[in-house]
N, CA, C and O atoms as CSV, one atom per row, in Angstrom:
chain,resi,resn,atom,element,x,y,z
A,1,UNK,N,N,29.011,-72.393,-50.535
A,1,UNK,CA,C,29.583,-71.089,-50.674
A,1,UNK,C,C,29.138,-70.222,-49.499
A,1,UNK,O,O,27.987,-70.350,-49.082
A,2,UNK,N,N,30.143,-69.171,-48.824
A,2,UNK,CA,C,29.473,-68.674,-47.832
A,2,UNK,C,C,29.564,-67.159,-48.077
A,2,UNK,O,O,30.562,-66.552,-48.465
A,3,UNK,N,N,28.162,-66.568,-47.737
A,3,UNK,CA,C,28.190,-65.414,-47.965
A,3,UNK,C,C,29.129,-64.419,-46.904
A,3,UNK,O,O,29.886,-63.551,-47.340
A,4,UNK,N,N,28.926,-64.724,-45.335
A,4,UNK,CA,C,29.543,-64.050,-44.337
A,4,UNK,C,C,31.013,-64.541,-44.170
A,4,UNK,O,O,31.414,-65.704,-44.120
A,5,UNK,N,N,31.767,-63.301,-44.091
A,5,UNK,CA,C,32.943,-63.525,-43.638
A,5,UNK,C,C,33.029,-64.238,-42.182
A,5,UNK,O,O,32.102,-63.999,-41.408
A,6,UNK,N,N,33.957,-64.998,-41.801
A,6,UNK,CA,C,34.189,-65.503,-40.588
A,6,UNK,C,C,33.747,-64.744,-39.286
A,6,UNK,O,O,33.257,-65.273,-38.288
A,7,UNK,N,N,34.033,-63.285,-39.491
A,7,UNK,CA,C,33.572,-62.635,-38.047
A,7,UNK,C,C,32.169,-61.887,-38.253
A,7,UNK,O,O,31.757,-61.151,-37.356
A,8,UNK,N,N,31.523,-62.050,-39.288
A,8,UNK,CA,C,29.917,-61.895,-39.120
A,8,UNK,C,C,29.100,-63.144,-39.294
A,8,UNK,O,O,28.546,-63.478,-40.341
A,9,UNK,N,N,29.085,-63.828,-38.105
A,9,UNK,CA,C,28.442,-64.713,-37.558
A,9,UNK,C,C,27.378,-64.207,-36.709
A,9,UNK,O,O,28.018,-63.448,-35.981
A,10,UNK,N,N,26.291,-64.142,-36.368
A,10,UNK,CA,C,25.144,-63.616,-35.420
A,10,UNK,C,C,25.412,-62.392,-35.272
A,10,UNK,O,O,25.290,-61.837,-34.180
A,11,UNK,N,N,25.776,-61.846,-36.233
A,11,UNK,CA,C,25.986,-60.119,-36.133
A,11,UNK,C,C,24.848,-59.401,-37.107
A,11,UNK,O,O,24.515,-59.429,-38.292
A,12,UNK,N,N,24.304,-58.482,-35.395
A,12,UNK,CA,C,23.181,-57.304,-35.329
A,12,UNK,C,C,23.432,-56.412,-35.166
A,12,UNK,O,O,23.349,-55.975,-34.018
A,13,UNK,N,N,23.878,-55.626,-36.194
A,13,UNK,CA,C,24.351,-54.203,-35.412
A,13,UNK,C,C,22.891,-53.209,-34.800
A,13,UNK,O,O,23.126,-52.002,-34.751
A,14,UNK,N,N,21.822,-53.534,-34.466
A,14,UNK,CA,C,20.780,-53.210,-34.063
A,14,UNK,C,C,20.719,-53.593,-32.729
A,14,UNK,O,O,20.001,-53.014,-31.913
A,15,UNK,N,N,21.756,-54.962,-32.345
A,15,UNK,CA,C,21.480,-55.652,-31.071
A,15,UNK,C,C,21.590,-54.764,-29.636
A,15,UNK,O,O,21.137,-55.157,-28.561
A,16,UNK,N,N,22.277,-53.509,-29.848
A,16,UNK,CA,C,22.732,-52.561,-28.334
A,16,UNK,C,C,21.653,-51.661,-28.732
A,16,UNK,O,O,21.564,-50.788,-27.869
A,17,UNK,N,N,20.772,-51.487,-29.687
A,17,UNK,CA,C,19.594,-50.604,-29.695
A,17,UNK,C,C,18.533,-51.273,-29.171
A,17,UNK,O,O,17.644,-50.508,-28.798
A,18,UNK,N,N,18.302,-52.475,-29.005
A,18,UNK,CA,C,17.064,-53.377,-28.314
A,18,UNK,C,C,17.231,-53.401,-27.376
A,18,UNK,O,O,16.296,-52.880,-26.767
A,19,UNK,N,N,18.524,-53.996,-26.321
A,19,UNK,CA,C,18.862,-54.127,-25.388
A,19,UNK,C,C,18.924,-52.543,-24.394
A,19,UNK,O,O,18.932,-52.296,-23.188
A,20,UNK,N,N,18.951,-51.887,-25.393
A,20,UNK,CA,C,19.119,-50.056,-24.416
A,20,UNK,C,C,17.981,-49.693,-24.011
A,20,UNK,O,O,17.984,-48.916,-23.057
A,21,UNK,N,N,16.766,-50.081,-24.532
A,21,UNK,CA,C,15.157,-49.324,-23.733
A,21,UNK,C,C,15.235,-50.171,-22.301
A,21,UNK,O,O,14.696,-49.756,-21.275
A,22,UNK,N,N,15.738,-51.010,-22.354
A,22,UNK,CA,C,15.839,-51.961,-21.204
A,22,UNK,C,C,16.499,-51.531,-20.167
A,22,UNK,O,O,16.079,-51.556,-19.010
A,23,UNK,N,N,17.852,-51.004,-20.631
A,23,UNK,CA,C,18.996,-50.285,-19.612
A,23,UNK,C,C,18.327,-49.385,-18.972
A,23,UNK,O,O,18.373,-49.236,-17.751
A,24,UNK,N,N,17.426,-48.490,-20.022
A,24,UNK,CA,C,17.202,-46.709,-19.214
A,24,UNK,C,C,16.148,-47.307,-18.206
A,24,UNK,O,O,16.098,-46.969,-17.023
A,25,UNK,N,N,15.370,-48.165,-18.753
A,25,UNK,CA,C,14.018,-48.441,-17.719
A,25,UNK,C,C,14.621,-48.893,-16.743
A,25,UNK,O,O,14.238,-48.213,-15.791
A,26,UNK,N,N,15.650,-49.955,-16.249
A,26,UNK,CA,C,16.293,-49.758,-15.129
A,26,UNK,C,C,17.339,-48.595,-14.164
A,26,UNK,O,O,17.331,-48.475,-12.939
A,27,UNK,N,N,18.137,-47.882,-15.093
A,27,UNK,CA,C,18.416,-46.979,-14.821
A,27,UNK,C,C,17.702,-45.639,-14.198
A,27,UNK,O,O,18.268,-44.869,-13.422
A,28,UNK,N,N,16.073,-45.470,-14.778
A,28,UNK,CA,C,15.442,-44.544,-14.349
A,28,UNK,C,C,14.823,-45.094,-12.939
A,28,UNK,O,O,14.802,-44.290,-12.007
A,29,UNK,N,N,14.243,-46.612,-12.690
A,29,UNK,CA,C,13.720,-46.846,-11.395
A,29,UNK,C,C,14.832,-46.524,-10.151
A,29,UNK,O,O,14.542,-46.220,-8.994
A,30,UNK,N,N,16.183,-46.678,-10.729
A,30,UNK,CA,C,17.381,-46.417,-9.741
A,30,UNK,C,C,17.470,-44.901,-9.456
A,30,UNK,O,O,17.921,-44.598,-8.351
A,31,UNK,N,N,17.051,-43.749,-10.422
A,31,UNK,CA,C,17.420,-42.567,-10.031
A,31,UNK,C,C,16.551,-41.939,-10.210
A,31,UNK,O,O,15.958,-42.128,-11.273
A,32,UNK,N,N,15.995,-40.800,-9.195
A,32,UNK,CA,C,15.045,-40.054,-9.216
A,32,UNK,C,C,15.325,-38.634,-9.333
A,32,UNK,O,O,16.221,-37.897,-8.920
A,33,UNK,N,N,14.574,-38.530,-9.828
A,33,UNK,CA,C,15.199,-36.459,-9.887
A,33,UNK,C,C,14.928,-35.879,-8.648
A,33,UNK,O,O,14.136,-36.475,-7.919
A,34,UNK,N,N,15.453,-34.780,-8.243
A,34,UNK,CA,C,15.349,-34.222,-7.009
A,34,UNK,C,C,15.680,-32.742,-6.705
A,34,UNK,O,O,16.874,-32.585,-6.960
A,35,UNK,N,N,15.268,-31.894,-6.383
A,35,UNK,CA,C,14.929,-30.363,-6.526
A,35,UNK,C,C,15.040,-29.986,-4.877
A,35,UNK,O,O,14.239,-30.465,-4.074
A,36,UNK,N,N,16.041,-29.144,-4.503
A,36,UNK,CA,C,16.465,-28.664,-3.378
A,36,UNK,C,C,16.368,-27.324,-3.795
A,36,UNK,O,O,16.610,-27.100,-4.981
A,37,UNK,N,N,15.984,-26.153,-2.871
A,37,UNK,CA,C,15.549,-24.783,-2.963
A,37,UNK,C,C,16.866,-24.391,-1.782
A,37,UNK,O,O,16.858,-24.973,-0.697
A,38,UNK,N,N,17.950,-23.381,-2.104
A,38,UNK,CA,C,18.526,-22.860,-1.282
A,38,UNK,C,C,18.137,-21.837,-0.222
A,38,UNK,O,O,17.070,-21.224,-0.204
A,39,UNK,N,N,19.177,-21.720,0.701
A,39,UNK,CA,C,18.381,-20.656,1.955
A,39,UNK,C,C,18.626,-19.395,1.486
A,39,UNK,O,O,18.469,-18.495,2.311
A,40,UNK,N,N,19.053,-19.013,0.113
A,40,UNK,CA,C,18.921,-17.737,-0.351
A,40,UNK,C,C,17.427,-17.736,-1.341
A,40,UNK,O,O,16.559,-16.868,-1.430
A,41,UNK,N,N,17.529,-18.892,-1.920
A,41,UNK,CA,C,16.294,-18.546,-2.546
A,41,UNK,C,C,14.904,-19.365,-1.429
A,41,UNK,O,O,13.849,-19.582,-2.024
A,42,UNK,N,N,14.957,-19.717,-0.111
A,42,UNK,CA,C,13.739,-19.495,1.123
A,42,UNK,C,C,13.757,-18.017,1.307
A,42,UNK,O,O,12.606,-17.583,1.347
A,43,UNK,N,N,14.723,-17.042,1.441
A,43,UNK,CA,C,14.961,-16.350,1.585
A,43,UNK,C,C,13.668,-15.306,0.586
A,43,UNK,O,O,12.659,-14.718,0.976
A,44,UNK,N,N,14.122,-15.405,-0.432
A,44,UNK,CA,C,13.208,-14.628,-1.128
A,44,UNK,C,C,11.999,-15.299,-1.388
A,44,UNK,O,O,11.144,-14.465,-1.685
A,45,UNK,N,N,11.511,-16.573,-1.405
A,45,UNK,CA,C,10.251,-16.540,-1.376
A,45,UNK,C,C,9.672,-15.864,0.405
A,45,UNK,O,O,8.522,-15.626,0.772
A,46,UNK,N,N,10.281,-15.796,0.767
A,46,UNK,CA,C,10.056,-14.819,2.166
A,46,UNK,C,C,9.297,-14.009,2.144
A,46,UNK,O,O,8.144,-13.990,2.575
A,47,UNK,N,N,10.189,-12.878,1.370
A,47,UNK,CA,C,10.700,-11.527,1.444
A,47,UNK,C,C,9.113,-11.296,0.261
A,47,UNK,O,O,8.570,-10.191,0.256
A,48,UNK,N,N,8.649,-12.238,-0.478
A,48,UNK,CA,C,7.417,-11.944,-1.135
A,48,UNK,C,C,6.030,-11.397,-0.467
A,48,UNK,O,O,5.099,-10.741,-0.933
A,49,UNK,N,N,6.297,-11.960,0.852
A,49,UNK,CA,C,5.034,-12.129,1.304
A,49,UNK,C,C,5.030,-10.781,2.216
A,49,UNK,O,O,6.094,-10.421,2.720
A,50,UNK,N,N,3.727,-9.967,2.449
A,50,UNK,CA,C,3.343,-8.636,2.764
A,50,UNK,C,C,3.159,-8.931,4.727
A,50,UNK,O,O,2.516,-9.716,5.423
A,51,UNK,N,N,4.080,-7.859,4.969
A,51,UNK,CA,C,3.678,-7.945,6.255
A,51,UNK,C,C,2.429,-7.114,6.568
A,51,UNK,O,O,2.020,-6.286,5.753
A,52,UNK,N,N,1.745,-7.355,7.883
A,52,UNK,CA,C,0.670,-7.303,8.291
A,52,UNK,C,C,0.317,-5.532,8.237
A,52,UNK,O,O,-0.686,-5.143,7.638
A,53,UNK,N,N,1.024,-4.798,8.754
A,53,UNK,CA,C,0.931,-3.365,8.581
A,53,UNK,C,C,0.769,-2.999,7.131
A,53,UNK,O,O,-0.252,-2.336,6.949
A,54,UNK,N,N,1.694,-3.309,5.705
A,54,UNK,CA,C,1.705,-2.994,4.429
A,54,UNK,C,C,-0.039,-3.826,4.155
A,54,UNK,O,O,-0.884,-3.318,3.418
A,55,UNK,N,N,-0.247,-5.100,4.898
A,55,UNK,CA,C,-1.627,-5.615,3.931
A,55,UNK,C,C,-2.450,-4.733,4.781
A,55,UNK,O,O,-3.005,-3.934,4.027
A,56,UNK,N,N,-2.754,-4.532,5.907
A,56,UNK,CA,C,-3.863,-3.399,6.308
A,56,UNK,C,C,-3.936,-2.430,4.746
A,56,UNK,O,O,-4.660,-2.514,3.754
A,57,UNK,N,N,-2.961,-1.646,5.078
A,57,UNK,CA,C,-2.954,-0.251,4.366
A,57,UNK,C,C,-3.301,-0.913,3.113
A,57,UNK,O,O,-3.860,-0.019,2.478
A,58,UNK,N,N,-3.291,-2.161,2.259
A,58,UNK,CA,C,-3.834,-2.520,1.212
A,58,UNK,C,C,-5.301,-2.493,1.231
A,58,UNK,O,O,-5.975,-1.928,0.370
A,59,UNK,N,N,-5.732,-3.070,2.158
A,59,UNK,CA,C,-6.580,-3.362,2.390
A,59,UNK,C,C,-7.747,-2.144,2.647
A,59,UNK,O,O,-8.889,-2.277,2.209
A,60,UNK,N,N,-7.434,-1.272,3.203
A,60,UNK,CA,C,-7.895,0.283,3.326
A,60,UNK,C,C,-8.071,0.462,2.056
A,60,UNK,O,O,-9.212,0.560,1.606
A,61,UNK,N,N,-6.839,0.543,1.168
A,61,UNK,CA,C,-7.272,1.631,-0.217
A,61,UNK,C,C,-8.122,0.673,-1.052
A,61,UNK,O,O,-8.806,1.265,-1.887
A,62,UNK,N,N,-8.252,-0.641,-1.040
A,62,UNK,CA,C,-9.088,-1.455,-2.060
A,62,UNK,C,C,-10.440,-1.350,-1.266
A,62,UNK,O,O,-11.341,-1.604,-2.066
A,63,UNK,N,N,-10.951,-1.082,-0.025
A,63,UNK,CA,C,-12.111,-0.757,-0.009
A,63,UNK,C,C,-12.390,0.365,-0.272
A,63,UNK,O,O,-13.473,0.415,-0.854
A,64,UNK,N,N,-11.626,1.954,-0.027
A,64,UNK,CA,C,-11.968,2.692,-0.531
A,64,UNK,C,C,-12.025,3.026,-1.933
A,64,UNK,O,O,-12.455,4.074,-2.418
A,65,UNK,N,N,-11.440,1.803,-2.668
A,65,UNK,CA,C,-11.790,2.347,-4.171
A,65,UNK,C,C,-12.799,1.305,-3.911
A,65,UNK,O,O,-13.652,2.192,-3.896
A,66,UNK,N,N,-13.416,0.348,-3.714
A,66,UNK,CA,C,-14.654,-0.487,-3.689
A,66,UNK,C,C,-16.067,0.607,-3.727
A,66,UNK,O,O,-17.106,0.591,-4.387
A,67,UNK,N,N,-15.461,1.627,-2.562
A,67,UNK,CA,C,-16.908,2.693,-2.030
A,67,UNK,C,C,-16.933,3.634,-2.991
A,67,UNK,O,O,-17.967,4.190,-3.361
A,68,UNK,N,N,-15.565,3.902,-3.533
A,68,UNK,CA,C,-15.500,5.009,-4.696
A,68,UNK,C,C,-14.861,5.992,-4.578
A,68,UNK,O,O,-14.541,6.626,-5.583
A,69,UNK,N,N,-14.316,6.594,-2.718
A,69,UNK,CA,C,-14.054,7.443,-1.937
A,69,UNK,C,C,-12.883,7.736,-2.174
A,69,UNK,O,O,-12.360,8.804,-1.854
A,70,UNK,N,N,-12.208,6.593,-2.907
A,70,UNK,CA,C,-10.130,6.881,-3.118
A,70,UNK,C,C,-9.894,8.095,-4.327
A,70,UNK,O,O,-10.359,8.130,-5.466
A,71,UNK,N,N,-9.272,8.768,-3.846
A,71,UNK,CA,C,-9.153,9.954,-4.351
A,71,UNK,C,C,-7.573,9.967,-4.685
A,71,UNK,O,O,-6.906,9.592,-3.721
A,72,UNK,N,N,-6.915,10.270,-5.685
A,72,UNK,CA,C,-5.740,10.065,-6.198
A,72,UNK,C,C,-5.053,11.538,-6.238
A,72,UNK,O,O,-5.508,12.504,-6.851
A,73,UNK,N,N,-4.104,11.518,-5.617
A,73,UNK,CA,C,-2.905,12.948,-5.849
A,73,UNK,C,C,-2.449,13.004,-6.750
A,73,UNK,O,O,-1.675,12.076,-6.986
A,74,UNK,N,N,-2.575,13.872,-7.617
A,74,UNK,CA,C,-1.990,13.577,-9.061
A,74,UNK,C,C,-0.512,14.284,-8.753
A,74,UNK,O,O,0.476,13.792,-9.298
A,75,UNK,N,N,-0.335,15.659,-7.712
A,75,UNK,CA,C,0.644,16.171,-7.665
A,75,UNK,C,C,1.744,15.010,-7.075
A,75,UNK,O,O,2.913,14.903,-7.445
A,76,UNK,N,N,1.058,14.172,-6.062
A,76,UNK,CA,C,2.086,13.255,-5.035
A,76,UNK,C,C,2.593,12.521,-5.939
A,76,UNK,O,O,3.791,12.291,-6.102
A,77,UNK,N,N,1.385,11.986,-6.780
A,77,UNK,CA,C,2.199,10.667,-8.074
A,77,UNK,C,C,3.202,10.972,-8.939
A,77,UNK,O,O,4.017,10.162,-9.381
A,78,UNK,N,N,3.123,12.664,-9.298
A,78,UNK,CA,C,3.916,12.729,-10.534
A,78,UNK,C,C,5.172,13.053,-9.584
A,78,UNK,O,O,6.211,12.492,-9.935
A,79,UNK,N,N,5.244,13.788,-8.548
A,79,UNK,CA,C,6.600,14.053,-7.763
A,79,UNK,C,C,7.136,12.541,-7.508
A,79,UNK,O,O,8.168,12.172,-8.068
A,80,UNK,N,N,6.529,11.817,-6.787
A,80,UNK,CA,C,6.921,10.339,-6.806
A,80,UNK,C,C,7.654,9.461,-8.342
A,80,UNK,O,O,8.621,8.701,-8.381
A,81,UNK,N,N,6.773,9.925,-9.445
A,81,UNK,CA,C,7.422,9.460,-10.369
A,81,UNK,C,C,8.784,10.037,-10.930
A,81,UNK,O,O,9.755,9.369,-11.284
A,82,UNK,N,N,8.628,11.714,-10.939
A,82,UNK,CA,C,9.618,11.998,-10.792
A,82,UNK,C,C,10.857,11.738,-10.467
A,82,UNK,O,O,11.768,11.757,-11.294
A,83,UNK,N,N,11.003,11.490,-9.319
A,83,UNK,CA,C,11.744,11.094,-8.005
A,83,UNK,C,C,12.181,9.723,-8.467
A,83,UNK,O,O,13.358,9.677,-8.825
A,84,UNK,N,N,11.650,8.850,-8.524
A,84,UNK,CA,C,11.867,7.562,-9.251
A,84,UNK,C,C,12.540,7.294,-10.347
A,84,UNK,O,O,13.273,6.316,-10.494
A,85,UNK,N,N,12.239,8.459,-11.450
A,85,UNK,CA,C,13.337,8.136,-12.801
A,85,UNK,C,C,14.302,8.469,-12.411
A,85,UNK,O,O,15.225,7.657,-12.464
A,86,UNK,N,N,14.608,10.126,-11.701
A,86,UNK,CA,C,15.447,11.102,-11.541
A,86,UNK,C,C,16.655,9.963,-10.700
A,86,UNK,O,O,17.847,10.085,-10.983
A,87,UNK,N,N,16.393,9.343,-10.110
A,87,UNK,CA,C,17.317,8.405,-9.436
A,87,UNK,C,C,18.149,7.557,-10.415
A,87,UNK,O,O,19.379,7.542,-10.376
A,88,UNK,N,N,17.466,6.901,-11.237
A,88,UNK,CA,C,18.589,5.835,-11.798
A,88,UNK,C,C,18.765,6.505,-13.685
A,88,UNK,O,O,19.539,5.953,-14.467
């Protein structure tokens, strides 16, 4: 007496799930990922970096607050802030 019909003979339906860890592991040695940075975004990692005149003048006020000597405009800051909302 036979239990399988004629066309389930050596039938695994598991068999393309064994055989697939196999595929990707070849598939992945064939392709590598790869990360290109455009000349707009060289561009702005650029544009990050402080030119030499702006890092002086940094450099001035962090020693003078180091010595203690930096003295803050409260009138300049708040007109500045002012000025800053009042714009947008």
């Amino acid at each position: 007496m036979k239990i399988n019909g004629p066309n389930h003979a050596n039938f695994n339906p598991y068999q393309k799930q064994v055989n697939q860890p196999t595929d990707l592991k070849n598939n992945a040695k064939q392709q590598q990922d790869k990360v290109e940075i455009s000349d707009q975004g060289k561009a702005l990692q650029d544009s990050g970096k402080t030119s030499e005149a702006r890092q002086k003048h940094i450099n001035e006020i962090k020693s003078q607050v180091e010595d203690g000597t930096y003295k803050v405009d409260h009138q300049r800051t708040a007109k500045n802030l002012v000025d800053f909302f009042a714009d947008k």
